[in-house]
N, CA, C, O and CB atoms as a CASP TS submission, in Angstrom:
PFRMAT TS
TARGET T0000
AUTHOR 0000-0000-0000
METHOD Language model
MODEL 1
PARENT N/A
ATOM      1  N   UNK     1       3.918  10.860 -17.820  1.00  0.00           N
ATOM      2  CA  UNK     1       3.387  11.439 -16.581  1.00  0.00           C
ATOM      3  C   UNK     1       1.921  11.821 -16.778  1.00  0.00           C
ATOM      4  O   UNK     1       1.049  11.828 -15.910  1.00  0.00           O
ATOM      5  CB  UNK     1       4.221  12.681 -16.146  1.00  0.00           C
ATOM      6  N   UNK     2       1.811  12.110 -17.955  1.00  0.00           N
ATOM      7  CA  UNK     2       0.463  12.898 -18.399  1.00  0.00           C
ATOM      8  C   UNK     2      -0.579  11.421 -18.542  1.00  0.00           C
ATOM      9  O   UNK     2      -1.670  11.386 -17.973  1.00  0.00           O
ATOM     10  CB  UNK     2       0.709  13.988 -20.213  1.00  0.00           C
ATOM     11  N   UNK     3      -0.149  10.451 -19.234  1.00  0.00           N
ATOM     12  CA  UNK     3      -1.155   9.181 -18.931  1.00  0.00           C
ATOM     13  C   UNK     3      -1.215   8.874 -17.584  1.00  0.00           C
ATOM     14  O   UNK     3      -2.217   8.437 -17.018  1.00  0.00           O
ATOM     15  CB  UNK     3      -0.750   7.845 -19.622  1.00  0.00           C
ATOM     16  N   UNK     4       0.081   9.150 -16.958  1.00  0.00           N
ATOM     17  CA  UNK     4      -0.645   8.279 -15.363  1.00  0.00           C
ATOM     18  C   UNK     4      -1.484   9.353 -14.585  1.00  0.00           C
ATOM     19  O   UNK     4      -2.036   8.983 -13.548  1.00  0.00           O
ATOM     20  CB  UNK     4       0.789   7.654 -13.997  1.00  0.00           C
ATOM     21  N   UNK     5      -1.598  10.404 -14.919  1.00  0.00           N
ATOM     22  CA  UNK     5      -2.442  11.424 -13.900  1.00  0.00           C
ATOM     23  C   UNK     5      -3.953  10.790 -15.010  1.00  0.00           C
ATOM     24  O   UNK     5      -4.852  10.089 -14.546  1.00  0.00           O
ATOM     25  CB  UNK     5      -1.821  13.789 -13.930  1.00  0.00           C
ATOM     26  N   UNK     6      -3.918  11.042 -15.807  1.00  0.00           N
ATOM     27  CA  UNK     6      -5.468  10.351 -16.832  1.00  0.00           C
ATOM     28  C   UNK     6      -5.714   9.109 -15.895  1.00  0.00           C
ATOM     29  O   UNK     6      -6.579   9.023 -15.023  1.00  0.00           O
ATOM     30  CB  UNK     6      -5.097   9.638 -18.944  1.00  0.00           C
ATOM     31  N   UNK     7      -4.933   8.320 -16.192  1.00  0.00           N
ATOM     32  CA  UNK     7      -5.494   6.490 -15.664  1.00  0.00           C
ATOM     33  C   UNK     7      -6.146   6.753 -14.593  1.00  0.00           C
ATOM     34  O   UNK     7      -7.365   6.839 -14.452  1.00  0.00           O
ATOM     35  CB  UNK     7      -4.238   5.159 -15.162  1.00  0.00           C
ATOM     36  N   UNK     8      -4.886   6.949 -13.432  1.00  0.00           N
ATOM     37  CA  UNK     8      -5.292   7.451 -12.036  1.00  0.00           C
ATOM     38  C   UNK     8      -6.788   8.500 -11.996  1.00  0.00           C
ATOM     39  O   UNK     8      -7.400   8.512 -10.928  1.00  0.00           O
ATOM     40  CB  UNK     8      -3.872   8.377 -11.455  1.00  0.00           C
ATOM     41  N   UNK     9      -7.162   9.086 -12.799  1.00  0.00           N
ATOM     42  CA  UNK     9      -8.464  10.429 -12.613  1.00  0.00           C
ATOM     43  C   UNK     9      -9.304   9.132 -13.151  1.00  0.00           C
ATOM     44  O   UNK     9     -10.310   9.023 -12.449  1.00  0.00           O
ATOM     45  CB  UNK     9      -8.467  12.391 -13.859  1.00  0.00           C
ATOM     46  N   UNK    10      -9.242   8.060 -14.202  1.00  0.00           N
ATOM     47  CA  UNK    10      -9.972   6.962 -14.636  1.00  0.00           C
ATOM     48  C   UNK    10     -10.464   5.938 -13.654  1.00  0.00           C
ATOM     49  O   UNK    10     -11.619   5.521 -13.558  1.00  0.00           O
ATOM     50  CB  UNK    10      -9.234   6.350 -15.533  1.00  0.00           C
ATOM     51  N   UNK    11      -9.158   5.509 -12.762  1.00  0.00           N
ATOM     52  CA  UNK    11      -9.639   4.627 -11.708  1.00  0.00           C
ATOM     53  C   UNK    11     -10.303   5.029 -10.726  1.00  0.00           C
ATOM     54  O   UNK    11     -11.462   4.643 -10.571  1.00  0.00           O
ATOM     55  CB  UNK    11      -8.802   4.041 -11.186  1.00  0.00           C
ATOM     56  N   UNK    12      -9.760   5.806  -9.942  1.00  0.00           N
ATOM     57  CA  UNK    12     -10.147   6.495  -8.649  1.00  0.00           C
ATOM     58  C   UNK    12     -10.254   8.325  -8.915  1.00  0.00           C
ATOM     59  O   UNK    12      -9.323   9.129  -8.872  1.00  0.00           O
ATOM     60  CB  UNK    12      -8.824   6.037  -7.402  1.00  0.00           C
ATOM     61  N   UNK    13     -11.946   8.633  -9.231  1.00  0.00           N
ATOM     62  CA  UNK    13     -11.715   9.721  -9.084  1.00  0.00           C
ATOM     63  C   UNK    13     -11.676  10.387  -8.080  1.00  0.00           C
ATOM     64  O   UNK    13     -11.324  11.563  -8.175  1.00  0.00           O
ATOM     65  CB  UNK    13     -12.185  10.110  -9.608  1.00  0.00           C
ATOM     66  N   UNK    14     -12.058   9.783  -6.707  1.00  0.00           N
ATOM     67  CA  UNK    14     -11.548  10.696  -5.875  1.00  0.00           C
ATOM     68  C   UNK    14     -10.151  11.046  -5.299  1.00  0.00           C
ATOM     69  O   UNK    14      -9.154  10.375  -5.566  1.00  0.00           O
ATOM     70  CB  UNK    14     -12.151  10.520  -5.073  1.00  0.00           C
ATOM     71  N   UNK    15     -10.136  12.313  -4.361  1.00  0.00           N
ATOM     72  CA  UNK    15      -8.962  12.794  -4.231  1.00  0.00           C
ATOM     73  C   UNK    15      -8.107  11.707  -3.264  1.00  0.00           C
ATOM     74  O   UNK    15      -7.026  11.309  -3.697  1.00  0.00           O
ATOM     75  CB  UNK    15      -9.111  14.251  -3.698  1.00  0.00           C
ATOM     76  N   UNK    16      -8.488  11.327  -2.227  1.00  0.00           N
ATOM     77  CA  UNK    16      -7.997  10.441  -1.494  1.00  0.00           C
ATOM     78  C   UNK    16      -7.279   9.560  -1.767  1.00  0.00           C
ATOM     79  O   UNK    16      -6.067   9.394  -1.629  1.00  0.00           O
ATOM     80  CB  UNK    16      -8.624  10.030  -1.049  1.00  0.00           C
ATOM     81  N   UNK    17      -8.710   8.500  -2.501  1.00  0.00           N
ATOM     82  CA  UNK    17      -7.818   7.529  -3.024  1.00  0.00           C
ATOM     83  C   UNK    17      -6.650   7.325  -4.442  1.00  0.00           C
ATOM     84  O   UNK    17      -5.841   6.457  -4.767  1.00  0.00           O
ATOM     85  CB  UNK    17      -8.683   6.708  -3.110  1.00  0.00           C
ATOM     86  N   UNK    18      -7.088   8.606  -5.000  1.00  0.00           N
ATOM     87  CA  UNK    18      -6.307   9.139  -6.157  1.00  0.00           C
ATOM     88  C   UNK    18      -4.832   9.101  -5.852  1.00  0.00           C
ATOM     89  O   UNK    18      -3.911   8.518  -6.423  1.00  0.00           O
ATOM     90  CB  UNK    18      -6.730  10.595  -6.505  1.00  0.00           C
ATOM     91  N   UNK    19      -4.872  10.118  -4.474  1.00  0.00           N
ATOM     92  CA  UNK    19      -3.501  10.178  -3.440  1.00  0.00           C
ATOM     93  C   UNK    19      -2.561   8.399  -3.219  1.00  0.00           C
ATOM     94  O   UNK    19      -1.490   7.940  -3.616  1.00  0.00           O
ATOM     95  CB  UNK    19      -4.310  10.783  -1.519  1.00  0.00           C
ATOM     96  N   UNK    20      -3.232   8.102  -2.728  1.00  0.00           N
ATOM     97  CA  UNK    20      -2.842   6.636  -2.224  1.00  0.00           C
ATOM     98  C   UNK    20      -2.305   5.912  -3.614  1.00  0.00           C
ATOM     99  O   UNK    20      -1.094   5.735  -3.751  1.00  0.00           O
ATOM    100  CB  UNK    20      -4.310   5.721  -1.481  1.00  0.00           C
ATOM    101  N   UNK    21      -2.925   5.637  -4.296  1.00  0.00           N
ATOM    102  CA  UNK    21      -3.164   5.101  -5.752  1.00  0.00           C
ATOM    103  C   UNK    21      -1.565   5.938  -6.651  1.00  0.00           C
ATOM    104  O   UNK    21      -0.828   5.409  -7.483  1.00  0.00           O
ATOM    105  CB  UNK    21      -5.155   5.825  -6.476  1.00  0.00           C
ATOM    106  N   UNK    22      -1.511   6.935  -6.239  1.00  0.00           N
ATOM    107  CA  UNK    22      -0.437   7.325  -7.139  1.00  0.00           C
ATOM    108  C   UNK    22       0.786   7.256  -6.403  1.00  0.00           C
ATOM    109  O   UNK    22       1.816   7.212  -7.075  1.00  0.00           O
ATOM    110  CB  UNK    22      -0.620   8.686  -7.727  1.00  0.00           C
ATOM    111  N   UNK    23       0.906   7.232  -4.824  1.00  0.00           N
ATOM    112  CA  UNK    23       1.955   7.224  -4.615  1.00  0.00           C
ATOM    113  C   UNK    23       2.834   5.606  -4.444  1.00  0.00           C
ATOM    114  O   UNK    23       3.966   5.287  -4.082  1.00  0.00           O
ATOM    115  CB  UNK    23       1.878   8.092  -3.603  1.00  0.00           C
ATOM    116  N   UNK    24       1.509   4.793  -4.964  1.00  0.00           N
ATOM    117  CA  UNK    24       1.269   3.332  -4.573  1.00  0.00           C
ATOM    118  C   UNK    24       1.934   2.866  -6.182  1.00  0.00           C
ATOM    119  O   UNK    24       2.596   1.831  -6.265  1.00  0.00           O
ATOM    120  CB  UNK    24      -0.704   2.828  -4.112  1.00  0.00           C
ATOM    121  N   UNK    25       1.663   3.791  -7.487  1.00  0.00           N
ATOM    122  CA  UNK    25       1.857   2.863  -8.831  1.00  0.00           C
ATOM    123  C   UNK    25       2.902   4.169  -9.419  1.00  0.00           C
ATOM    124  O   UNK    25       3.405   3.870 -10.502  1.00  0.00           O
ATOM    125  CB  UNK    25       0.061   2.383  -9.990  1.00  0.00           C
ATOM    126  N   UNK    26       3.222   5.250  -9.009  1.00  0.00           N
ATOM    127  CA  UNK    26       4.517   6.019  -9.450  1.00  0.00           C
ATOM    128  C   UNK    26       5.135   5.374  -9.801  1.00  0.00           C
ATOM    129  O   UNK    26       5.228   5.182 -11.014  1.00  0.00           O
ATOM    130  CB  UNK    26       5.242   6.698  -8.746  1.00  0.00           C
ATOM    131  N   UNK    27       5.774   4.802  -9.014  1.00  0.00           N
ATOM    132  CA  UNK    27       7.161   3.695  -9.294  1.00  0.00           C
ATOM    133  C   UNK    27       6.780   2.463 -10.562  1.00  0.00           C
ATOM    134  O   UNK    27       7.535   1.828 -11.298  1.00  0.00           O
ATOM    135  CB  UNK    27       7.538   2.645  -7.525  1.00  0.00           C
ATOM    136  N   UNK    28       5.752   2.465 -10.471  1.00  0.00           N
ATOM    137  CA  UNK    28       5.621   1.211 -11.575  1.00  0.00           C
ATOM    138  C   UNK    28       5.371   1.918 -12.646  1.00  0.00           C
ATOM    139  O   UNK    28       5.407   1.386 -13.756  1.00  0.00           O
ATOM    140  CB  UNK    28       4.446   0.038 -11.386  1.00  0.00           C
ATOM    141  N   UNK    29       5.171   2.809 -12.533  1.00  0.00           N
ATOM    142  CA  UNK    29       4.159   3.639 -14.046  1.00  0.00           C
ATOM    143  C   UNK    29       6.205   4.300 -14.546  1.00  0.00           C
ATOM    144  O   UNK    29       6.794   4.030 -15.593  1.00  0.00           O
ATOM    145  CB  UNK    29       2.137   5.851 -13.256  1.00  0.00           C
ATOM    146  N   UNK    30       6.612   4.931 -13.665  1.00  0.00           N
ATOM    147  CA  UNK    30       7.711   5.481 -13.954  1.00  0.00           C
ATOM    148  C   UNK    30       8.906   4.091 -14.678  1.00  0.00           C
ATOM    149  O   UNK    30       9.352   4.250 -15.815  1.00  0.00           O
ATOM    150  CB  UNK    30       8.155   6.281 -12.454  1.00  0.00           C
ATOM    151  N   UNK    31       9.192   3.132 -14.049  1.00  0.00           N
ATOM    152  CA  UNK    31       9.702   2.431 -14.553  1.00  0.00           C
ATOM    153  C   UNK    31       9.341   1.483 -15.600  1.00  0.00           C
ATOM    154  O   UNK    31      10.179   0.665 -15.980  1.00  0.00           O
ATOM    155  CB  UNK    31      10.037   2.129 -13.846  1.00  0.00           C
ATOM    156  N   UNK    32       8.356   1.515 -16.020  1.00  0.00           N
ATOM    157  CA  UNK    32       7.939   1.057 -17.570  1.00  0.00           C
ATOM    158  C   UNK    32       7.894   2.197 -18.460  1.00  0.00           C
ATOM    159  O   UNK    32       8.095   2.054 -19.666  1.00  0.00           O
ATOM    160  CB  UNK    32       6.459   0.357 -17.680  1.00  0.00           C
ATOM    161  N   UNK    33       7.665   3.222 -17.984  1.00  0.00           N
ATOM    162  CA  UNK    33       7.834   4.124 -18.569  1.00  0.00           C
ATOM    163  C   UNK    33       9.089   4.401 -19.414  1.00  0.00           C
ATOM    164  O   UNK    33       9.189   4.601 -20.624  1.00  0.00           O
ATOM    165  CB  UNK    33       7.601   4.830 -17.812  1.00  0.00           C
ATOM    166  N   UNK    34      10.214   4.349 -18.243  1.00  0.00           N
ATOM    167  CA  UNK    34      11.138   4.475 -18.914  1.00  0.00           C
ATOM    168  C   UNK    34      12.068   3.032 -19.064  1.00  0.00           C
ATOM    169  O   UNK    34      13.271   2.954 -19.312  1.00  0.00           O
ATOM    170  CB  UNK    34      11.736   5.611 -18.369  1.00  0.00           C
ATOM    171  N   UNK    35      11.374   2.248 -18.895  1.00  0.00           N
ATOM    172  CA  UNK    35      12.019   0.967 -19.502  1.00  0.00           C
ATOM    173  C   UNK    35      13.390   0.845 -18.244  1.00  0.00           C
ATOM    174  O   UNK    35      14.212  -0.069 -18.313  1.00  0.00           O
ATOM    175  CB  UNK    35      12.626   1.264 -21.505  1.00  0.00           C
TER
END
């Protein structure tokens, strides 16, 4: 969880698109995550 809030502050630092961006790669970040 703690790398995808980093990546996400890496790609898009703003808040907006930060927003969009995470609710857009959660699911992908979460399921590799946990395999």
């Amino acid at each position: 969880f703690v790398e995808t809030m980093r990546y996400m502050d890496f790609i898009t630092p703003g808040s907006q698109a930060k927003e969009g961006s995470f609710f857009g790669l959660e699911p992908t970040f979460n399921g590799l995550a946990l395999g």
